[in-house]
N, C-alpha and C positions, 0 to 999 in steps of 0.2 A: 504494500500500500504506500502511495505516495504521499510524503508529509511535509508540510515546511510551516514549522514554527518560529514565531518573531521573539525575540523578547528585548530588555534593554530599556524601553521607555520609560521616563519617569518624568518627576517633574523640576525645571529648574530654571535658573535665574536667566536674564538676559546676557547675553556673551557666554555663556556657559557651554560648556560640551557634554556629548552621551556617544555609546558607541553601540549600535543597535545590531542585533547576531538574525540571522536568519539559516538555521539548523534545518538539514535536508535529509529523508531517509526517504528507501521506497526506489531510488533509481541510480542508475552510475553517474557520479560526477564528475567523467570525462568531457562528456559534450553537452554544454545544458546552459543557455544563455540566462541568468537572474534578475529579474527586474525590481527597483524599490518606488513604491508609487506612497504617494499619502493621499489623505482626503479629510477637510477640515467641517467644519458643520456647515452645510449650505452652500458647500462649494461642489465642484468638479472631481474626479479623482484625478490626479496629477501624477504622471511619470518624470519622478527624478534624477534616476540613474543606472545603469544596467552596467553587467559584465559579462563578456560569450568566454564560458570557460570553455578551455578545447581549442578556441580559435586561432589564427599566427600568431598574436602576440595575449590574448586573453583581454581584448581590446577590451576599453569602458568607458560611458558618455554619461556626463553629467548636464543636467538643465540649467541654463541660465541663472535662475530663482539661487539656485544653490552653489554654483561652478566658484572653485576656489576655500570653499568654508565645510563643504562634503567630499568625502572622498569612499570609494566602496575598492573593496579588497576581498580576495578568498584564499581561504586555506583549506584548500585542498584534500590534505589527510583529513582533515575532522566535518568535510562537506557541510563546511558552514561558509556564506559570505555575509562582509560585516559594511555596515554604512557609520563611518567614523564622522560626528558632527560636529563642527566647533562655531565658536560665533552666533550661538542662537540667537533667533530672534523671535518674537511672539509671533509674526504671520508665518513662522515653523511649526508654530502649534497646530496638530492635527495627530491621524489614526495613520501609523506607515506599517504597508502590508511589502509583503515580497512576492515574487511569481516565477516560477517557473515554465521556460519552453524548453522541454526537454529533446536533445537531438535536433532542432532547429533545420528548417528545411536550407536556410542561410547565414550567413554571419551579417552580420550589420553595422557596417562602419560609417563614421561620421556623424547625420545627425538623426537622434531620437533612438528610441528601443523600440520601433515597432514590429517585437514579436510576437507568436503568436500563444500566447501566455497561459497555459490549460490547466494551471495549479493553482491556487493561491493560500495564503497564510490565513492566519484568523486578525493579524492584527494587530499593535503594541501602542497603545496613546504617549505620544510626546507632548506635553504642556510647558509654556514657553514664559515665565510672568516679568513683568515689566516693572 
């Protein structure tokens, strides 16, 4: 069965950092592109940042909103990737999920994660106070 639990959110101050885990079982994580999206109350769900594990270089894109103060990584042996956050800021506050496309029909360089994402998390609330 394919799993991917979030955890890591909490809640904290303005400029502060968190380092959010996204733990995968259920498939090999040789080839499997991870997406981190959030979604705020009343908003849109928002694609922030992705990694194509497997791919030439295990390439990864970050969204604007975020680029520079988020950075995502994976370690491999323990099929977890991690969304390292610094610099919070309140319109960060939101629910950040992770997705999985496993096996990805392509790799996706440049801009966006738009894969085709058939898993998702349950979830981890980041709350951001000012």
């Amino acid at each position: 069965e394919v799993q991917l639990v979030e955890s890591g959110g909490n809640l904290v101050q303005v400029g502060g950092s968190l380092r959010l885990s996204c733990a995968a079982s259920g498939f090999s994580f040789d080839e499997v592109a991870i997406g981190w999206f959030r979604q705020a109350p009343g908003k849109e769900r928002e694609g922030i940042s992705c990694i194509g594990i497997g791919s030439s270089d295990d390439s990864t894109w970050h969204a604007d909103s975020v680029k520079g103060r988020f950075t995502i990584t994976s370690d491999n042996a323990k099929n977890t990737v991690y969304l390292q956050m610094h610099n919070l800021k309140p319109e960060d506050t939101a629910v950040y999920y992770c997705a999985a496309d496993i096996a990805p029909v392509r790799w996706i360089t440049g801009t966006g994660c738009s894969y085709d994402y058939e898993y998702w998390g349950q979830g981890t609330q980041v709350s951001v106070s000012s």
